[in-house]
Structure formats: C-alpha cells, structure tokens
C-alpha positions in Angstrom: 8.2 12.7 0.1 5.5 11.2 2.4 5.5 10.9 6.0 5.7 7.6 7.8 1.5 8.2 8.2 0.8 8.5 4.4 3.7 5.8 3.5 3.1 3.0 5.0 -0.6 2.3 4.2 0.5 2.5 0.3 3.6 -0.3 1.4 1.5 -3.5 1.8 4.4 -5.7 1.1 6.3 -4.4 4.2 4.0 -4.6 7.6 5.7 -2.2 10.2 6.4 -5.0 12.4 8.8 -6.6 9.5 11.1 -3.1 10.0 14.2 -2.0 12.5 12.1 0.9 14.4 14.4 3.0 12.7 13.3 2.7 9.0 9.6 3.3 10.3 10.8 6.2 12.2 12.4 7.9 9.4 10.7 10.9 7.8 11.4 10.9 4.1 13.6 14.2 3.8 15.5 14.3 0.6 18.3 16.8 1.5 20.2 18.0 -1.8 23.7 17.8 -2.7 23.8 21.6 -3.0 23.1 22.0 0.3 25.1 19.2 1.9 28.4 20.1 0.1 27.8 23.7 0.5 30.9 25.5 1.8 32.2 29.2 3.2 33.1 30.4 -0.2 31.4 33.6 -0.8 27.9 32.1 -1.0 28.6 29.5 -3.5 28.6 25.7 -3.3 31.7 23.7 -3.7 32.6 20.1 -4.0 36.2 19.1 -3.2 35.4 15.9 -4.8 32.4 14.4 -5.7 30.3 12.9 -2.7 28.7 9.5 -3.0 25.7 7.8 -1.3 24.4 4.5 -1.3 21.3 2.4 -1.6 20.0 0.5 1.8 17.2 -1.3 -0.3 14.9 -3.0 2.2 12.5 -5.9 0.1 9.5 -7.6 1.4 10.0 -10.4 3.8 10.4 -13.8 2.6 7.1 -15.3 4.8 4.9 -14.1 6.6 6.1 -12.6 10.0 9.2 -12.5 8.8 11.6 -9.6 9.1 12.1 -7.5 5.6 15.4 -7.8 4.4 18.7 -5.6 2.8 20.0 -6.1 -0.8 23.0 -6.4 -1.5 25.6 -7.5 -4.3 29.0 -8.5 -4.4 31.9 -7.0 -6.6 32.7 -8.0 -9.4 36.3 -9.4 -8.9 37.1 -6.9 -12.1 37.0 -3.3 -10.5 40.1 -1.5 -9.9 38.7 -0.6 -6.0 36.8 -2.6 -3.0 36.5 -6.2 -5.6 34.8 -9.0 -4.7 33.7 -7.4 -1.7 29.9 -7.0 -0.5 28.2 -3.8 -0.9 25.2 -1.4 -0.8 24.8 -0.8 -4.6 26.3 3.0 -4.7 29.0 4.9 -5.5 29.9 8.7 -6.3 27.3 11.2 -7.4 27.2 12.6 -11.1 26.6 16.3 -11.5 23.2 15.6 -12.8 22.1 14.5 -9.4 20.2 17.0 -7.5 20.4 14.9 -3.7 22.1 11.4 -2.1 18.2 9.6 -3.1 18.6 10.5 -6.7 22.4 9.1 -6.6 21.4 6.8 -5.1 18.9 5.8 -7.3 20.4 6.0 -10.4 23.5 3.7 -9.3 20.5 0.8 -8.1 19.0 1.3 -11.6 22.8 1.1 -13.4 23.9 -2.2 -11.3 21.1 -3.9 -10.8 18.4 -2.7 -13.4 15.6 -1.9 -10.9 13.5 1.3 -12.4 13.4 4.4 -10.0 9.4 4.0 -10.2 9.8 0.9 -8.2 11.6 2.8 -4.9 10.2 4.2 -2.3 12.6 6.4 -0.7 12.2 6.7 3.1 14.8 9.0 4.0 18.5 9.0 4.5 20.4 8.3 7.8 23.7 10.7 9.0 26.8 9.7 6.8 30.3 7.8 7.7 32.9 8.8 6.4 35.1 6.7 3.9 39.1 5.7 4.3 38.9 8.8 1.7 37.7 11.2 4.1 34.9 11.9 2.4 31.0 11.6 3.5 28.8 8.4 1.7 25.2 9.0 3.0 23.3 6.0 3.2 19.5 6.1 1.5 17.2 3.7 3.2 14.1 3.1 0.4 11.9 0.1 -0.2 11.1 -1.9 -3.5 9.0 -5.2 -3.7 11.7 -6.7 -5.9 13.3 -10.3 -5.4 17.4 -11.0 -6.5 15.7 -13.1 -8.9 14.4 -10.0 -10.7 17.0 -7.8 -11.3 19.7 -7.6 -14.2 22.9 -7.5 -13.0 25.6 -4.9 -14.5 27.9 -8.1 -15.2 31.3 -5.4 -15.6 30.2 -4.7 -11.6 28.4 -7.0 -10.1 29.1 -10.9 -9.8 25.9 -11.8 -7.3 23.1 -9.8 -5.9 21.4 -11.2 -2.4 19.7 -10.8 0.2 20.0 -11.1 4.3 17.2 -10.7 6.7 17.9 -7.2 8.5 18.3 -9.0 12.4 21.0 -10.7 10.9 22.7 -7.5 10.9 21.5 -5.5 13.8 23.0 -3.9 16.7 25.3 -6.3 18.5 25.7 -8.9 15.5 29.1 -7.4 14.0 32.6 -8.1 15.5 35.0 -5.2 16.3 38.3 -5.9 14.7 41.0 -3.4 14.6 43.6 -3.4 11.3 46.6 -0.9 10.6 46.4 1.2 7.3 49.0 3.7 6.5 50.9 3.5 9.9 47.1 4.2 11.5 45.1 1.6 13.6 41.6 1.8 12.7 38.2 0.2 14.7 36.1 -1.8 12.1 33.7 -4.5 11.8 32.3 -7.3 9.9 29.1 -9.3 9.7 29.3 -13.0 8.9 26.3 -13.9 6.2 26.3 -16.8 3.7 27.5 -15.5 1.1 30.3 -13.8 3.0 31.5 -11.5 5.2 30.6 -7.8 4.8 33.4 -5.7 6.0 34.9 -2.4 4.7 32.5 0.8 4.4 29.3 -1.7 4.0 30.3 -2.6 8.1 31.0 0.3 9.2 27.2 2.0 7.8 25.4 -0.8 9.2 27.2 -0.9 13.0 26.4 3.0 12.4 22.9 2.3 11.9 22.8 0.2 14.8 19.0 -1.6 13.5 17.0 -2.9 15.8 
C-alpha cells in the first residue's frame, strides 16, 4: 500500500481538504488476520470465532468544496440479525481472506457489486468490539463510485446512500444508554435522512471521532 505522499496525487476525485484529517493521516498498513487473531498456543494462530471487519467507503464529494462522503446501505428487513438497520457494508471474514482490507473488500463487492479494482484502501483504524465480544476492524478506502452505480445484493440490502462525513463527526451523535441482558450499556446514534444509524455503525463512527 502507498503512503499518504504517493496516494493522494493518483486520488483526483478526493482533494485533501474534502477529508476528516484522519483519513489523510492514515498510512495504508494492511495488517493480516493471522497476525491479529494470533494467540498463546504454542506458536500457532487461533480464531475463537471468525473476526469480521467492515468497509468505511469514502466517495467523491458531491460539488466542489464540498466534504467527501461515507457509504452506506440499509438492511434488508429479511436477515435473521441487525434488519433494517444502517450499516458499513461488512460482516465476518471467510478463511480465504488473508487481512480486514481483503474482508472487507470482498463483502463491498458481494452487497453492493463494486469491483476490488475500484478501492483504494487507505488503512484501517483500531477496532470496537461487538455486543459479541468480538473485534470488527473498520477499513477506511476510497472509490469514485455514486449509489447510483452499484448493484445491490437485493437478499441484504434494501437502499444504499450516502451522508456527507461532517454530518457524522465528532460531537454530532447523541449518548443514549439502553439495558441488554441485565447490563446498561453507553451508545449512540446519528440522525441522517434516511434514518438513524445506531448499533455497531454508532459506536465505530463516535470511535473515529472525524473531524
């Protein structure tokens, strides 16, 4: 993977001052799953279940000066888990992916049709952890794709959109706290117009904290 110097130049759709400082400040390291889920087992790497990652997908910005903006979709109201809610595309990693990015990757391509040629991976921020317990490492990459332009997997995903990334930077979510299993969690959500992300999406982008 490039470095921020060689990157950007060859990303004319997406002028630095369209990105959260973050994003530009990234550095492109693809990490693998072997190493990430490697455990104290006599030298050899473990998973206890399969880790997942998912896809930040930043797109060009609408007009000029504008601020780039996140893709997202919303559930299809069909899926046994999370329906109907607002998401990264993502999920769990396959055993024929070598690190988060190719996960990552391979789950845009499968909801949404867009062809691993077209992303630019950028690098991938620290995980959160799931209701599961288990790590989801979000991939922050960069395509000069449009909703209009992708093919939705209809059996997963109802709508695909997009929200300009201010919309969702630090200090635009609201703190809630709910009670799962006799345990009160923190979370948040971020009004948009096609909804209100909550859940997992929340929580990795009040992680991120973009601004």
């Amino acid at each position: 993977m490039c470095p921020p110097a060689e990157l950007w130049p060859r990303l004319e759709a997406f002028p630095l001052e369209s990105l959260p400082r973050q994003v530009v400040g990234l550095k492109g390291d693809v990490v693998s799953w072997a190493k990430l889920t490697q455990v104290n087992t006599g030298g050899a790497a473990a998973r206890s279940k399969r880790p997942s990652a998912v896809m930040m997908l930043f797109v060009p910005p609408q007009a000029p000066g504008s601020p780039a903006e996140l893709l997202f979709t919303k559930r299809s109201v069909h899926l046994r888990s999370h329906r109907g809610q607002i998401s990264f595309a993502g999920g769990r990693s396959d055993p024929q992916d070598l690190s988060p990015a190719a996960t990552a990757i391979r789950e845009l391509q499968e909801e949404l049709g867009v062809a691993p040629e077209a992303v630019t991976i950028v690098g991938t921020l620290p995980p959160v952890t799931a209701l599961d317990r288990q790590p989801v490492y979000p991939v922050v990459a960069m395509a000069a794709v449009r909703p209009d332009d992708l093919v939705m997997a209809v059996a997963e995903v109802e709508a695909v959109f997009t929200v300009p990334w201010p919309a969702l930077a630090r200090g635009q979510g609201h703190g809630f706290s709910f009670n799962i299993f006799g345990n009160w969690r923190l979370a948040h959500s971020y009004p948009v117009p096609a909804g209100n992300i909550w859940g997992l999406t929340a929580h990795i982008l009040h992680s991120a904290s973009l601004e």
